[in-house]
C-alpha positions in Angstrom: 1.3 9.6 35.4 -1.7 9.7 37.9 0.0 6.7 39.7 3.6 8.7 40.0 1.7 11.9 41.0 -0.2 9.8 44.0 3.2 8.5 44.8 5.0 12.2 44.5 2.9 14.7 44.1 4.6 17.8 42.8 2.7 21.1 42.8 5.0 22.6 39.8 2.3 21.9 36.9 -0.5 20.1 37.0 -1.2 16.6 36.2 -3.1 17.2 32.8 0.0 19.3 31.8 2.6 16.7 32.2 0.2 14.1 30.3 0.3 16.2 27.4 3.4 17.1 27.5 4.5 13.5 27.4 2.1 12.5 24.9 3.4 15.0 22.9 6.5 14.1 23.0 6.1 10.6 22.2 4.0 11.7 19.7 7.0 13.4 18.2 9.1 10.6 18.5 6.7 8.3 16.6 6.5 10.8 13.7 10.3 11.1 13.9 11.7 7.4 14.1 9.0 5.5 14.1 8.7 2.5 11.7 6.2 -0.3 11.0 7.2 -4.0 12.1 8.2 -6.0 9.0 5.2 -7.8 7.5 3.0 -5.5 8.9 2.1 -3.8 5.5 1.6 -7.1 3.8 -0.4 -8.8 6.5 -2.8 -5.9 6.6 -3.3 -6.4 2.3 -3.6 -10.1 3.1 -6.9 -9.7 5.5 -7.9 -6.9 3.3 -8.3 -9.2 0.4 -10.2 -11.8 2.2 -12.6 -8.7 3.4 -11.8 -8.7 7.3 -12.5 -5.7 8.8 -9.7 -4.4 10.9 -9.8 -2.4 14.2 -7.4 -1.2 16.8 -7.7 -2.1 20.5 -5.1 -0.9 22.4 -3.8 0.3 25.8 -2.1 3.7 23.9 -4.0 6.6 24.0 -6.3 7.5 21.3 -3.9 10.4 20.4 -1.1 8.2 19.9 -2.9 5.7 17.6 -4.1 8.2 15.3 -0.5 9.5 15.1 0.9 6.1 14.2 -1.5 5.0 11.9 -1.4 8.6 10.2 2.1 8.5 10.2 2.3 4.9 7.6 -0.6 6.3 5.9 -3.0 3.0 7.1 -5.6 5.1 9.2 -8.0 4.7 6.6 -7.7 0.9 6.9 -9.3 0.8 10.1 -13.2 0.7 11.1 -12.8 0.9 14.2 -9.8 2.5 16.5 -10.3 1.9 20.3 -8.1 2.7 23.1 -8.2 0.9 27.2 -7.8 5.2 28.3 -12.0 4.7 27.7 -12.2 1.5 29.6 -12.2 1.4 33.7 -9.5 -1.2 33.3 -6.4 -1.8 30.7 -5.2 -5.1 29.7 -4.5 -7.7 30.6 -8.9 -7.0 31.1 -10.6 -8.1 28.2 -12.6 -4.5 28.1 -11.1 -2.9 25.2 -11.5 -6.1 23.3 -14.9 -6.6 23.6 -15.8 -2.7 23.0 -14.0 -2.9 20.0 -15.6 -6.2 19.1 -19.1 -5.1 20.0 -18.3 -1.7 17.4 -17.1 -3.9 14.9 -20.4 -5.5 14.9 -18.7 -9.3 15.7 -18.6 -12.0 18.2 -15.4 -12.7 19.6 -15.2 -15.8 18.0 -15.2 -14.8 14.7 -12.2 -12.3 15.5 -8.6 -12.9 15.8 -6.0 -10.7 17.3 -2.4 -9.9 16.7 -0.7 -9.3 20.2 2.9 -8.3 20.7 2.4 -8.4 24.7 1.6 -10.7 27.4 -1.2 -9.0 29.1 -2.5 -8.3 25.6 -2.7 -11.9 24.8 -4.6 -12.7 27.8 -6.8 -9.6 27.0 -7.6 -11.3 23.8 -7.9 -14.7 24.9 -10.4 -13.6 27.5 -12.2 -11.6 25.0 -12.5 -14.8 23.5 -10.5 -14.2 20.5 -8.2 -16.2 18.3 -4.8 -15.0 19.4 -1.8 -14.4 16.9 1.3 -13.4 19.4 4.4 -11.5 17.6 6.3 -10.7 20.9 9.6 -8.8 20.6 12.2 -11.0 19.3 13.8 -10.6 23.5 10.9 -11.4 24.8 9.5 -14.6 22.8 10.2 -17.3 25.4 8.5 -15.2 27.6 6.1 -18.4 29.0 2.8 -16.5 28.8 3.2 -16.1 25.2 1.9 -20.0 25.2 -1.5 -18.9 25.5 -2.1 -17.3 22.0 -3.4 -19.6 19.5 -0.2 -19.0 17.1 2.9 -17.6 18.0 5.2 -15.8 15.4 9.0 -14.8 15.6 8.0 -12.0 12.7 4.6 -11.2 10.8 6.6 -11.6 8.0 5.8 -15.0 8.7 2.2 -14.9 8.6 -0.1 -16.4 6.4 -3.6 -16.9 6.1 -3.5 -20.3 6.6 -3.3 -19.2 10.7 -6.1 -17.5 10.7 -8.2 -20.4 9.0 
């Protein structure tokens, strides 16, 4: 928003107020028609079982996190929930990687993360995590999904045998 509001700035409300409003309504929408990608619930009980700790390190705002992971009942699955809005710079930057890393208590090495975008692969990878990509079915032969370590057409696919 602050970038459309540099480019045309409109004196109607103020830029906070639009923010929220959007968030809000997105927010909404999650609640609404939101739903889980398949294998998501069963790959979260797979690394569960083998005690990783799991955290969130996203470009969404905090807000919006909480929302979704409130909304399929997995909050309490998480250590650590981290959002880029804390960070100077989103991804494709590694920042939100490493801060969530460094709360986590573990060196990127020892992490892997699941990435359903380009720039958050190369987040990742810079980070220096292992990289599992699960693009969008229309965008899997996007060419900078090559740079993950693994690259799934679903996580229903997944098995622990990729992050070994």
């Amino acid at each position: 928003m602050r970038h459309w509001h540099r480019k045309f700035p409109w004196q109607t409300e103020s830029l906070e107020s639009v923010e929220a409003r959007i968030l809000e309504e997105v927010s909404r929408l999650v609640v609404e028609h939101g739903k889980l990608m398949p294998g998501v619930s069963e790959t979260i009980e797979m690394l569960r079982r083998e005690n990783y700790a799991l955290a969130v390190a996203s470009s969404s705002p905090l807000q919006l996190i909480r929302t979704a992971l409130e909304k399929f009942a997995i909050i309490e699955l998480f250590s650590v929930l981290h959002s880029a809005e804390f960070e100077e710079k989103g991804k494709p930057d590694p920042a939100v990687y490493l801060s969530a890393m460094s709360r986590l208590g573990f060196e990127p090495d020892d992490c892997v993360a699941f990435e359903d975008s380009v720039p958050g692969v190369r987040a990742a990878k810079s980070a220096g995590a292992r990289v599992i990509a699960v693009p969008d079915p229309v965008d899997i032969s996007n060419p900078g999904f090559a740079a993950a370590d693994v690259v799934l057409s679903s996580l229903t696919h997944f098995s622990m045998e990729h992050v070994r």
